[in-house]
RODO-2510 file (C-alpha; in nm, 4 decimals, decimal comma):
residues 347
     n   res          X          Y          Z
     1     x    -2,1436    -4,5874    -5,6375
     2     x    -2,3267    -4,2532    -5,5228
     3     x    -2,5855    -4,3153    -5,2396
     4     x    -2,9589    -4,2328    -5,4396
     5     x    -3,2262    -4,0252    -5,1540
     6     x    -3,5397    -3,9665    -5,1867
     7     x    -3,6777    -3,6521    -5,0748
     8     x    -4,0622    -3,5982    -5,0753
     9     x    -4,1166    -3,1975    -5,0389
    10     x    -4,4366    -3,0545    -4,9752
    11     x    -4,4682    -2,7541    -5,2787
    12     x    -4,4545    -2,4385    -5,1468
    13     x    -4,2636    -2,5444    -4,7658
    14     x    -4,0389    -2,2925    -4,7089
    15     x    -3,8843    -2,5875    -4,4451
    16     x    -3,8425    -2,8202    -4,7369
    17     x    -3,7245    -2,5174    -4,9490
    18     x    -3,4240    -2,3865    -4,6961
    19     x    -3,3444    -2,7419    -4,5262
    20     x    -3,3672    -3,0129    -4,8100
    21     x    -3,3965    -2,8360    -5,1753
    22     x    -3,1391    -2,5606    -5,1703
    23     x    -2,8704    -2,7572    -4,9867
    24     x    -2,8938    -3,0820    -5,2375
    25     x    -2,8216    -2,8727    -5,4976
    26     x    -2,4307    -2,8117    -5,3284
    27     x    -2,3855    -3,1803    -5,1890
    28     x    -2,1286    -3,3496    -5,4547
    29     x    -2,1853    -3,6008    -5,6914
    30     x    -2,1428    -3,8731    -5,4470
    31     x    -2,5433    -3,8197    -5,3336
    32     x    -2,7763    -3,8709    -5,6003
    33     x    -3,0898    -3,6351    -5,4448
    34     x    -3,4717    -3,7464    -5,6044
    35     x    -3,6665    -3,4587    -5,5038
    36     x    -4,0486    -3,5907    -5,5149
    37     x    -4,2483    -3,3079    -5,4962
    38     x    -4,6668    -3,3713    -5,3726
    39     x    -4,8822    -3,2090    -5,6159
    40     x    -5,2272    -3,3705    -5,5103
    41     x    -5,4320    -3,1023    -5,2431
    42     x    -5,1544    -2,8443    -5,2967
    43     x    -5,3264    -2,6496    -5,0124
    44     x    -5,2012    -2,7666    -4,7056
    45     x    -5,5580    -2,6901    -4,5178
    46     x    -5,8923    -2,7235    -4,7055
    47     x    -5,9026    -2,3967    -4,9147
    48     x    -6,1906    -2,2564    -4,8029
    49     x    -6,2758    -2,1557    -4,4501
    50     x    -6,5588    -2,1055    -4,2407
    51     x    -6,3901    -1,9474    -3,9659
    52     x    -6,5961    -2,2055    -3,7117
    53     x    -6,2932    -2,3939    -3,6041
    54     x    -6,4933    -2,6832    -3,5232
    55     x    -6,6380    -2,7116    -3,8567
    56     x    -6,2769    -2,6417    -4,0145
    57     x    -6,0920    -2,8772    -3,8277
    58     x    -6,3525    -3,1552    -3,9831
    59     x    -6,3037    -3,0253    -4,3302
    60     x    -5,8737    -3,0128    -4,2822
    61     x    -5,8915    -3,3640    -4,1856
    62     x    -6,1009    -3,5219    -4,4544
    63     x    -5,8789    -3,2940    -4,6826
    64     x    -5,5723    -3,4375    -4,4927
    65     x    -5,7262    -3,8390    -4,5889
    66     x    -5,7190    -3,7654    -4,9636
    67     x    -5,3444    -3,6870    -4,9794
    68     x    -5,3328    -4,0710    -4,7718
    69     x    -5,2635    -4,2650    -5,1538
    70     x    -4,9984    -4,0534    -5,2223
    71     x    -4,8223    -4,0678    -4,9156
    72     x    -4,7959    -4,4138    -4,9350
    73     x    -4,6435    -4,4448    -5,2848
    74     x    -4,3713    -4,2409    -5,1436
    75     x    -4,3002    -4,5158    -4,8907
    76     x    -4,3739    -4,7823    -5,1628
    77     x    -4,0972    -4,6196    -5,3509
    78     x    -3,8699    -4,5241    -5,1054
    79     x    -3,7813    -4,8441    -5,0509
    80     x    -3,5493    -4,8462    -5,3583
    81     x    -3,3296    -4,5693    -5,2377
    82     x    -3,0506    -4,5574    -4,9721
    83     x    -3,2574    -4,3370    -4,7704
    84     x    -3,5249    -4,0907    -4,7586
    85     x    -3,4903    -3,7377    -4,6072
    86     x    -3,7934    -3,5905    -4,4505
    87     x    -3,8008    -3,3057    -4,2987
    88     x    -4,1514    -3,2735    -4,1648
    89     x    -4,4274    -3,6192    -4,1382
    90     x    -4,6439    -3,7084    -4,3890
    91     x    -4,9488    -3,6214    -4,2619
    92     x    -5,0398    -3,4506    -3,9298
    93     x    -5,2390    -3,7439    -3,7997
    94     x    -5,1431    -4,1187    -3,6995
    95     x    -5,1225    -4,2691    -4,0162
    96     x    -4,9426    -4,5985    -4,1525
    97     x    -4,7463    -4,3946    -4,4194
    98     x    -4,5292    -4,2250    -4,1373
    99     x    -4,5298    -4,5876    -3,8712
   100     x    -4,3875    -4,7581    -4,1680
   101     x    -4,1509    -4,5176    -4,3076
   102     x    -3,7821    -4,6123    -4,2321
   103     x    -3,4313    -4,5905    -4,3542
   104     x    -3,4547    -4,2342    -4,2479
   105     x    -3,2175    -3,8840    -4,2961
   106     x    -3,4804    -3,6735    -4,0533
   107     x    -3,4043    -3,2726    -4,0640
   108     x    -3,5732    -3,0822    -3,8384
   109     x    -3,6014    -2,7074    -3,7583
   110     x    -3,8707    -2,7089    -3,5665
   111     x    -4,0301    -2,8506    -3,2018
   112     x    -4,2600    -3,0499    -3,4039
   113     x    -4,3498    -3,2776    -3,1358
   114     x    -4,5078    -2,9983    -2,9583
   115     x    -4,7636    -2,9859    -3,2527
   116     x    -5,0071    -3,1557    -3,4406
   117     x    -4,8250    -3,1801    -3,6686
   118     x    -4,5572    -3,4534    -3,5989
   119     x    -4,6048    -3,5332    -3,2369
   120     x    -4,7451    -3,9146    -3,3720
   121     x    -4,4312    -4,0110    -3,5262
   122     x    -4,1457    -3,7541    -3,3945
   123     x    -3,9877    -4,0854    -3,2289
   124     x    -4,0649    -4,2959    -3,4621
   125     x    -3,9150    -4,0865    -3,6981
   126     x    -3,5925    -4,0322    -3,5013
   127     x    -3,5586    -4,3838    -3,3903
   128     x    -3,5578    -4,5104    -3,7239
   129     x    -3,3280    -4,2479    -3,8948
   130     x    -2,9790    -4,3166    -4,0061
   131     x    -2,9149    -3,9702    -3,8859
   132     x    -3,0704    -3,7100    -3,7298
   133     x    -3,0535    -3,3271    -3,8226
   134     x    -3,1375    -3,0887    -3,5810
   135     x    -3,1427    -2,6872    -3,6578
   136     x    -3,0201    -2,6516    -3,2885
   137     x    -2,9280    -2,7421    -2,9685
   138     x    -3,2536    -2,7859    -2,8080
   139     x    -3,4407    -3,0248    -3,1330
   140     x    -3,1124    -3,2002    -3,0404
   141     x    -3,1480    -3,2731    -2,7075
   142     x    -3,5378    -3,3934    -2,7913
   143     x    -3,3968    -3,6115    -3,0637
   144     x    -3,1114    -3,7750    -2,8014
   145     x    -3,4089    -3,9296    -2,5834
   146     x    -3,4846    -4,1499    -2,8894
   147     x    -3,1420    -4,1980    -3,0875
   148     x    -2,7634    -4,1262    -3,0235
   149     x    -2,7234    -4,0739    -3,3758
   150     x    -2,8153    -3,7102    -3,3752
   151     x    -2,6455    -3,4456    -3,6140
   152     x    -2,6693    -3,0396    -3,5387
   153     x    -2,6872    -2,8846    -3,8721
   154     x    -2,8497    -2,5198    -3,8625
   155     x    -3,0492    -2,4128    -4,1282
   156     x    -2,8574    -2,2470    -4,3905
   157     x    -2,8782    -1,9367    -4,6170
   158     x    -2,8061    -1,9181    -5,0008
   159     x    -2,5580    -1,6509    -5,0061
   160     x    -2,5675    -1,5920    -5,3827
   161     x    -2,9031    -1,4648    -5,3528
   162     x    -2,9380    -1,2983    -4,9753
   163     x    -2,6670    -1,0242    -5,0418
   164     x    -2,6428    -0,6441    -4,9987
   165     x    -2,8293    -0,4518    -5,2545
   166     x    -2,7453    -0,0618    -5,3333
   167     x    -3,0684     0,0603    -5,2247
   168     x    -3,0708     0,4036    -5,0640
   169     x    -3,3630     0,4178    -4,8188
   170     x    -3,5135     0,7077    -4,7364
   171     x    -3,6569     0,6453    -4,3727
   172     x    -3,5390     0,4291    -4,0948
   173     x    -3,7303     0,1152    -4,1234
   174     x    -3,7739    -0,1375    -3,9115
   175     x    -3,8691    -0,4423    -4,1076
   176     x    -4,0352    -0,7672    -4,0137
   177     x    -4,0575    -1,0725    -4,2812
   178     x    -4,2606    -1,3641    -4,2052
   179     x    -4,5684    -1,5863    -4,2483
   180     x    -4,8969    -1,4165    -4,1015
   181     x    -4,9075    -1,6871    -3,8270
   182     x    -4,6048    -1,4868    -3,6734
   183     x    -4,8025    -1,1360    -3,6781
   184     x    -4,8590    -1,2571    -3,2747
   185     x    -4,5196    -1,2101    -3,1939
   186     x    -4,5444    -0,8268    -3,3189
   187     x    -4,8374    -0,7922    -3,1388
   188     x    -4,6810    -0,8922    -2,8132
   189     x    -4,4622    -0,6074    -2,8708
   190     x    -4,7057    -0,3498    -3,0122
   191     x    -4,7076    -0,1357    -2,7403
   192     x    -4,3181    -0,0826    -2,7213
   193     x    -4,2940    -0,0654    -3,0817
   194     x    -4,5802     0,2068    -3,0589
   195     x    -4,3600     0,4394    -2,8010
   196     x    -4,0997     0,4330    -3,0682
   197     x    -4,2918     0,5150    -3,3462
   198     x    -4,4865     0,8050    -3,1816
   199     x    -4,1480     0,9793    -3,1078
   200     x    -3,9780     0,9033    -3,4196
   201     x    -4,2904     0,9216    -3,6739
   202     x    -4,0557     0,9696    -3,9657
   203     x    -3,9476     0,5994    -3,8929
   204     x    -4,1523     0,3191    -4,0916
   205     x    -4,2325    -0,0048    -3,9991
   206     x    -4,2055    -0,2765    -4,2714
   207     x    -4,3899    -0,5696    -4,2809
   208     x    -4,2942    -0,8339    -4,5688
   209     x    -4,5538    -1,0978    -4,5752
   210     x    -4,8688    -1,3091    -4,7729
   211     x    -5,1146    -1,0794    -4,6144
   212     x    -5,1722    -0,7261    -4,4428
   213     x    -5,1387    -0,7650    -4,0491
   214     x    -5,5068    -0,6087    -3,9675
   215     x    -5,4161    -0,7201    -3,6225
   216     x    -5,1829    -0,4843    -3,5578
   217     x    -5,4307    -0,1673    -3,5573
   218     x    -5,1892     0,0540    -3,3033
   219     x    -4,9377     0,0509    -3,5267
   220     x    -5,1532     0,0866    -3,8906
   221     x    -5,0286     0,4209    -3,9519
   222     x    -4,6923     0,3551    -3,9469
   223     x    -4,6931     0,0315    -4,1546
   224     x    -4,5949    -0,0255    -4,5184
   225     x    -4,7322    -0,3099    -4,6178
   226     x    -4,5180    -0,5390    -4,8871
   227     x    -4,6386    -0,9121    -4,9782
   228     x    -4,3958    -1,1823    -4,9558
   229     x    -4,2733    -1,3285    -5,2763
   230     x    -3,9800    -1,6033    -5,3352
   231     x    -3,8795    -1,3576    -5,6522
   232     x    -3,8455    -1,0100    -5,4410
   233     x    -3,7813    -1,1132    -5,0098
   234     x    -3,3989    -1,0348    -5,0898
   235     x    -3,5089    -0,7128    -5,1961
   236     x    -3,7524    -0,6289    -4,9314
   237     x    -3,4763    -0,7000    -4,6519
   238     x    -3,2393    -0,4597    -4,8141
   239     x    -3,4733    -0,1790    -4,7397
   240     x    -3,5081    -0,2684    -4,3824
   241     x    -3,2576    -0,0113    -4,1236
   242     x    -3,2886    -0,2905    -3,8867
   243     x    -3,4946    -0,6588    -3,8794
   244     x    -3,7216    -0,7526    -3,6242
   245     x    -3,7211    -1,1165    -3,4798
   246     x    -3,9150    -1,0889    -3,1322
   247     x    -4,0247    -1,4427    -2,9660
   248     x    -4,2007    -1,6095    -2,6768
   249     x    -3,9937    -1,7598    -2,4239
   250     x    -4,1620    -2,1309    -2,4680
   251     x    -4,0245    -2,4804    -2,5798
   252     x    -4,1816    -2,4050    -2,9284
   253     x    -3,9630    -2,1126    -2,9902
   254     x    -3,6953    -2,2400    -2,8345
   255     x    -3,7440    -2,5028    -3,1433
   256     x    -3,6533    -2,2040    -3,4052
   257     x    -3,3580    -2,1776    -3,5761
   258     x    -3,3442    -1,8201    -3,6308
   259     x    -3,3622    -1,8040    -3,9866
   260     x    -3,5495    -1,4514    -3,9911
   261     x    -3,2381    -1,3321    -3,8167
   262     x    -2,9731    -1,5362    -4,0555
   263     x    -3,1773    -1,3497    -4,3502
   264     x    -3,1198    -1,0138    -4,2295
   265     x    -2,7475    -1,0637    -4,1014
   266     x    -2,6742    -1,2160    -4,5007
   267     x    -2,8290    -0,9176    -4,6152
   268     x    -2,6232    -0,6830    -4,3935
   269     x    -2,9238    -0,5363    -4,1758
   270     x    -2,8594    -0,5648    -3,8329
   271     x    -3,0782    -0,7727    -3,6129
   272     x    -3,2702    -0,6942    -3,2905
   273     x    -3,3812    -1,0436    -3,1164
   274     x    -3,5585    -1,2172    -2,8208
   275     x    -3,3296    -1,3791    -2,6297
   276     x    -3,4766    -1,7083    -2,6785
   277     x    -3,3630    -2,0205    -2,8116
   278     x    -3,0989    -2,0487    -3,1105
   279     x    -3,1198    -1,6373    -3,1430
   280     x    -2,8870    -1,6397    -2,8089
   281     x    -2,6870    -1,9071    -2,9747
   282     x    -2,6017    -1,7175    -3,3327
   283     x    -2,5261    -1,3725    -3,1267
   284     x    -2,2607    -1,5762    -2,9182
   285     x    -2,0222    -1,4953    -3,1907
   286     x    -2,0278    -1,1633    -3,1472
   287     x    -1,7387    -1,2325    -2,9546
   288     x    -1,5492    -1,3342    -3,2371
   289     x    -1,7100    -1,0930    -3,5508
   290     x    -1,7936    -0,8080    -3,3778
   291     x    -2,1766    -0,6935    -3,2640
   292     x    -2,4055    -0,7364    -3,5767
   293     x    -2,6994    -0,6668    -3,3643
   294     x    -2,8794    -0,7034    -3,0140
   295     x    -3,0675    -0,8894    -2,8116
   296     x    -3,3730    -0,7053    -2,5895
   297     x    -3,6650    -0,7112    -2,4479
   298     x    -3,6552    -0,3486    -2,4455
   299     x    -3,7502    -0,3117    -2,8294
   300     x    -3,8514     0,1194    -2,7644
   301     x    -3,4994     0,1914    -2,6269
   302     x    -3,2977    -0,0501    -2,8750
   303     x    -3,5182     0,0778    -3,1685
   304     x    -3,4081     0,4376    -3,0531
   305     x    -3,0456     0,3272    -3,0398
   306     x    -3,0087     0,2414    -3,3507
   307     x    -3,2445     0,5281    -3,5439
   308     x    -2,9455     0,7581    -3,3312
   309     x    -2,6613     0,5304    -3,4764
   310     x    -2,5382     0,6683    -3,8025
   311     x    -2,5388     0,4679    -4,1234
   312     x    -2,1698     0,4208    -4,1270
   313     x    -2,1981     0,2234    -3,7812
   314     x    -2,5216     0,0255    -3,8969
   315     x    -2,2897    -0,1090    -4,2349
   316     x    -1,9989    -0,1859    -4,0050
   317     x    -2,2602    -0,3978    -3,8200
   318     x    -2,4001    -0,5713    -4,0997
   319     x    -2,1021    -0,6555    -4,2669
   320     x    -2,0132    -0,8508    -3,9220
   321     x    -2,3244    -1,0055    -3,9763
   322     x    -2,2454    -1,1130    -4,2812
   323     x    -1,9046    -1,2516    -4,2179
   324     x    -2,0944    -1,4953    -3,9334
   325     x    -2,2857    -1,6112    -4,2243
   326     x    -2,0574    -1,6801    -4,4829
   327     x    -1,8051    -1,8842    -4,2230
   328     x    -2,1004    -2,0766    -4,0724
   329     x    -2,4478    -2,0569    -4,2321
   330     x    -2,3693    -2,0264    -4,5767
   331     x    -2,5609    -2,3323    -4,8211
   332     x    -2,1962    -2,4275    -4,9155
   333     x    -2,0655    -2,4661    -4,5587
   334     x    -2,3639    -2,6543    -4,3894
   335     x    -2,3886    -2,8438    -4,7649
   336     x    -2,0254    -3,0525    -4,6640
   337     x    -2,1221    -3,1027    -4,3056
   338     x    -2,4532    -3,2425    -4,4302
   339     x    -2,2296    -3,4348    -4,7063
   340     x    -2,0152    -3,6033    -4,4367
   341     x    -2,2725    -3,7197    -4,2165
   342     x    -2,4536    -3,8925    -4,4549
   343     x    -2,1460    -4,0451    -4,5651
   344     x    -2,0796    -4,1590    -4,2542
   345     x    -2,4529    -4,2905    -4,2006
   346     x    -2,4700    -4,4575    -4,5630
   347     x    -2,1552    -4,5757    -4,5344
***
């Protein structure tokens, strides 16, 4: 008899999206996946803002309570399953929808207990799960203080839709694609990024997300400016030259899972990275593929390295990158080692 999982999704969570949803949909017929999406307060913070954080963090957390009913049908009704696969908590405050949640597949890609947002029920959470998946090596060690049952399983890209376009581009640009709340990350870097533009100003730099990054005033005149949509990211990475993934060297990013990076290498760009974290972990196979991009602080000199590189070499790297991906991030691949660890949990 197939194992039936529940798995409530937040609409709109990428995490959810890249972690839970797309893989589920390549797991065989032995998993029976119930995908319960929340569509009550569809706005994960109260949708308007005052921008007086006291006064907003009031109004997030009464709009937080309403979403408490729902939350707890979910465990109501998770008790008829096999298990329940959550990849973030309920709410972001001690509540008794997350303390009495168990029978648990947990998948995380993040250092959520460094948050707000799941630091009241990370060990809860692990403790109680079947299984644990962790994007890397680090969640994994952070799960292991609470459970032995712990599962790396890195997040994985849908190679039928992140793929090599044909489109020519007609400047090298250096392309970034990401929420707003990562437009700090540039901004550490402005300066070097700034250097390179100012000798290369035929070079763009191209930033792919739900807003313009007003922050970044240095480098406003050499910004193009695209918004992020589900329908057209594959098509804004295939006019990057190179992608951008810069990071601070703290637990929290040590938490990602590179999945900026994994974009660009399925798309064939190649990658420029902080080494921090998982992003020293997926450029470890150079060894074996080939380089498909580097890892720097110095973004002005790398930057200038590549804009010098001819085309030719830039394809030969990102068809490297996308060999790494297709052996070992593909949706397929990390779908059947998801499959056999919950059969072996479920079992």
């Amino acid at each position: 008899m197939a194992a039936r999982i529940l798995a409530p999704i937040q609409k709109n969570d990428g995490c959810s999206l890249f972690r839970i949803v797309t893989p589920s949909r390549y797991l065989e017929s032995d998993f029976h996946i119930d995908l319960h999406q929340f569509h009550q307060n569809k706005y994960r913070r109260f949708p308007v803002r005052t921008q007086i954080p006291a006064i907003d963090g009031l109004l997030d957390k009464s709009w937080d309570r309403l979403k408490i009913p729902g939350r707890r049908r979910v465990v109501m009704n998770s008790r008829k399953y096999d298990a329940t696969w959550l990849s973030r908590s309920f709410l972001s405050f001690d509540n008794k929808a997350d303390r009495e949640i168990t029978n648990i597949v947990y998948d995380v890609d993040d250092a959520v207990w460094l948050s707000g947002e799941a630091d009241h029920c990370f060990g809860h959470h692990c403790r109680n799960a079947r299984v644990v998946f962790a994007g890397n090596s680090f969640i994994a060690q952070q799960a292991g203080k609470f459970t032995g049952r712990v599962a790396i399983v890195p997040t994985s890209v849908d190679t039928r839709r992140y793929m090599k376009l044909q489109s020519p581009k007609s400047h090298f640009n250096v392309g970034w694609i990401g929420s707003a709340q990562g437009f700090p990350y540039l901004a550490a870097i402005q300066a070097s990024l700034l250097n390179f533009f100012e000798k290369n100003r035929d070079a763009k730099l191209v930033i792919v997300a739900e807003r313009y990054p007003s922050e970044l005033k240095l480098l406003a005149p050499f910004i193009q400016y695209t918004p992020w949509t589900i329908e057209g990211d594959v098509e804004a990475i295939n006019s990057f030259s190179v992608g951008l993934m810069p990071l601070h060297d703290t637990d929290w990013d040590r938490g990602k899972c590179s999945f900026k990076m994994l974009q660009y290498m399925a798309c064939e760009v190649p990658c420029i990275v902080s080494p921090v974290g998982m992003n020293v972990e997926v450029m470890a196979h150079r060894e074996k593929y080939g380089s498909f991009g580097v890892m720097s602080a110095d973004w002005d000199e790398v930057l200038t390295h590549y804009y010098n590189m001819p085309d030719s070499d830039r394809a030969i790297q990102g068809r490297a990158g996308r060999h790494v991906i297709a052996d070992l991030f593909a949706t397929e691949v990390v779908a059947q080692s998801i499959a056999g660890h919950l059969k072996n949990c479920l079992a």
